[in-house]
N, C-alpha and C positions, 0 to 999 in steps of 0.2 A: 039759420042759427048755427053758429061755429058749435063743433064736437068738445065735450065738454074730456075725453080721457087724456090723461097723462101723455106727455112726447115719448115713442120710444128710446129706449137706452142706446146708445152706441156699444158694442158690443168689441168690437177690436180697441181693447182701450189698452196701450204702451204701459208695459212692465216695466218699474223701473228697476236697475243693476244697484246688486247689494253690496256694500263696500266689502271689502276682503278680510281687512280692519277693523275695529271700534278705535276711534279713539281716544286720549285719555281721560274726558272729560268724561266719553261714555259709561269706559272701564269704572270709572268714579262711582257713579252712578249704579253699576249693574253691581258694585261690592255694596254700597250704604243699600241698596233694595234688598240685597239677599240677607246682609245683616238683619235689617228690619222684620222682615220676613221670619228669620230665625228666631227672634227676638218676641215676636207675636206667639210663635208655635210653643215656645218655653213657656209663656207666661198664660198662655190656654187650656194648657193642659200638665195636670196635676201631679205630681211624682209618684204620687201612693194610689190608688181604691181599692177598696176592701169591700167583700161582697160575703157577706155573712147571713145565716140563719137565724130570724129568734125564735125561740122554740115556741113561747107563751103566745106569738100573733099567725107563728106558722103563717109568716112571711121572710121575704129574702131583703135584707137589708144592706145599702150599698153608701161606702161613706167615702168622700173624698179625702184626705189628706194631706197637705203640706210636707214636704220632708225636710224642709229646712228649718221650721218652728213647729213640726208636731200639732201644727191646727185647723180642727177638722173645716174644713173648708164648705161641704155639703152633706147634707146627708139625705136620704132619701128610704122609703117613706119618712116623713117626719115621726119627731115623738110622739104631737098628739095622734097621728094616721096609726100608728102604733097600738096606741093604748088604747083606742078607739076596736082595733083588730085584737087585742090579749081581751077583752071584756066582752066580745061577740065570740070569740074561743071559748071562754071561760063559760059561757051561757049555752053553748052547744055541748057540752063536757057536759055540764050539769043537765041539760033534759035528756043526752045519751044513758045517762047514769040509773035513771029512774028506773 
């Protein structure tokens, strides 16, 4: 029965010589990638966050913003995680108070 493992690898395997140059077809190429590239990073990441207090959920509230049109883009917790957190305050308030 022939051995069932892989051939081994050739290990002296020719480097190939890098050109000194790009040329322009490359150069083309390596400006529309880094454009692109740039162009992704702008549009991933938001001009504004704001990381704010609310007092009532005594949580830390984090909102994304747009800076070109002022609209909130995310926000985090949501409103109802929110008021869900101000009504479980509210209720530990009230049986501290007793």
């Amino acid at each position: 029965m022939d051995p069932v493992a892989p051939p081994k690898a050739d290990l002296n395997l020719a480097v190939r010589p890098q050109r000194s140059e790009p040329g322009p077809a490359a150069q083309e190429a390596e400006r529309r990638v880094a454009e692109h590239a740039a162009a992704l990073r702008k549009n991933a990441m938001p001009d504004r966050g704001d990381v704010k207090l609310d007092e009532g959920a005594q949580r830390f509230v984090y909102t994304l913003t747009d800076a070109e049109t002022a609209e909130t883009l995310r926000r985090y917790p949501s409103e109802t995680q929110l008021a869900y957190s101000r009504a479980v305050m509210a209720y530990l308030r009230a049986q501290n108070a007793r």
